[in-house]
C-alpha positions in Angstrom: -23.7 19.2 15.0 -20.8 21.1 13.3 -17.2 18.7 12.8 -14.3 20.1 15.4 -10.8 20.7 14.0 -8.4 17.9 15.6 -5.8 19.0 14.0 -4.9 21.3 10.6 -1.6 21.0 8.5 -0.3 22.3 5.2 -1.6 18.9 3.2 -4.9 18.4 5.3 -7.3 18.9 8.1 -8.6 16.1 10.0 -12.4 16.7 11.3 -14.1 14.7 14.7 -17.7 14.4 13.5 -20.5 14.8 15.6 -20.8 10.8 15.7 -17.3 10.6 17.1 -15.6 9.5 13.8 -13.3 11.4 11.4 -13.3 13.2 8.7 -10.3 14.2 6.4 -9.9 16.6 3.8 -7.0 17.8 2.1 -5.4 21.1 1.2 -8.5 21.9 -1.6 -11.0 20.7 0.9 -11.7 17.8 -1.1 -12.3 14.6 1.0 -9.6 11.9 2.2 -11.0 7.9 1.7 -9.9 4.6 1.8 -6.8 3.8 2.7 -5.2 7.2 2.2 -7.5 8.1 5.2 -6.5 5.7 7.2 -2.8 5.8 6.9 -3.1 9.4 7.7 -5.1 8.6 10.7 -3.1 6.4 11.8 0.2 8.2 11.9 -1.4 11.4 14.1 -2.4 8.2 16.2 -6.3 9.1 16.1 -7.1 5.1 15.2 -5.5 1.8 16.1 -5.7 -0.2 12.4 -3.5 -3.5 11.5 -2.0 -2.2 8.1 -1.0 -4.8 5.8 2.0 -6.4 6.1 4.4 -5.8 3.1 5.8 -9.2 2.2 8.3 -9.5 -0.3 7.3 -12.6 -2.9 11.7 -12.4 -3.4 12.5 -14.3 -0.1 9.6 -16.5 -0.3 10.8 -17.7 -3.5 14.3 -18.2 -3.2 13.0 -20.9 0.1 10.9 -22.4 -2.1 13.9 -22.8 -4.5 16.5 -23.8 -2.1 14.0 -26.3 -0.8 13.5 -27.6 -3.9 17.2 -27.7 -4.9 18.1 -29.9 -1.4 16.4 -33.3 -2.7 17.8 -33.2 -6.2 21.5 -32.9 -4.7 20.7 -35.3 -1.9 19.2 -37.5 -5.1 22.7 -36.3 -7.2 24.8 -37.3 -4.3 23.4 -40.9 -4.0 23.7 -42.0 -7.7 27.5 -40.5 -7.6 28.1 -42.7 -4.7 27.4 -46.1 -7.0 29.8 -45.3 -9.3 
């Protein structure tokens, strides 16, 4: 069974397949995979995927350091108050 056009732009065609999934290819016909694919499908709104959540590692470590800083002030704050 031949592949229907779904929809054509200047960087690539996306293809329904006879078995009801999709097929990409871009402006050379080469094919589309992985996640290039999917993010493509995604955006025209053809699939429903959970894309990975972009954490930033910057945040996460400058909680860990403020958490770590609290007990040696608390710590700091307790041998001043002896003197």
């Amino acid at each position: 069974m031949a592949m229907k056009i779904v929809k054509k732009t200047a960087e690539y065609t996306i293809f329904q397949r006879g078995d009801e999934r999709y097929a990409v290819k871009d402006a050379n016909k080469a094919p589309v995979n992985g996640e290039e694919k999917v993010r493509i499908l995604v955006e025209e709104g053809l699939v429903k995927a959970a894309l990975p959540k972009v954490e930033e590692p910057a945040e996460e470590a400058a909680e860990e350091a403020a958490a770590e800083e609290a007990p040696a002030e608390e710590a700091a704050e307790e041998s001043g108050d002896e003197d």
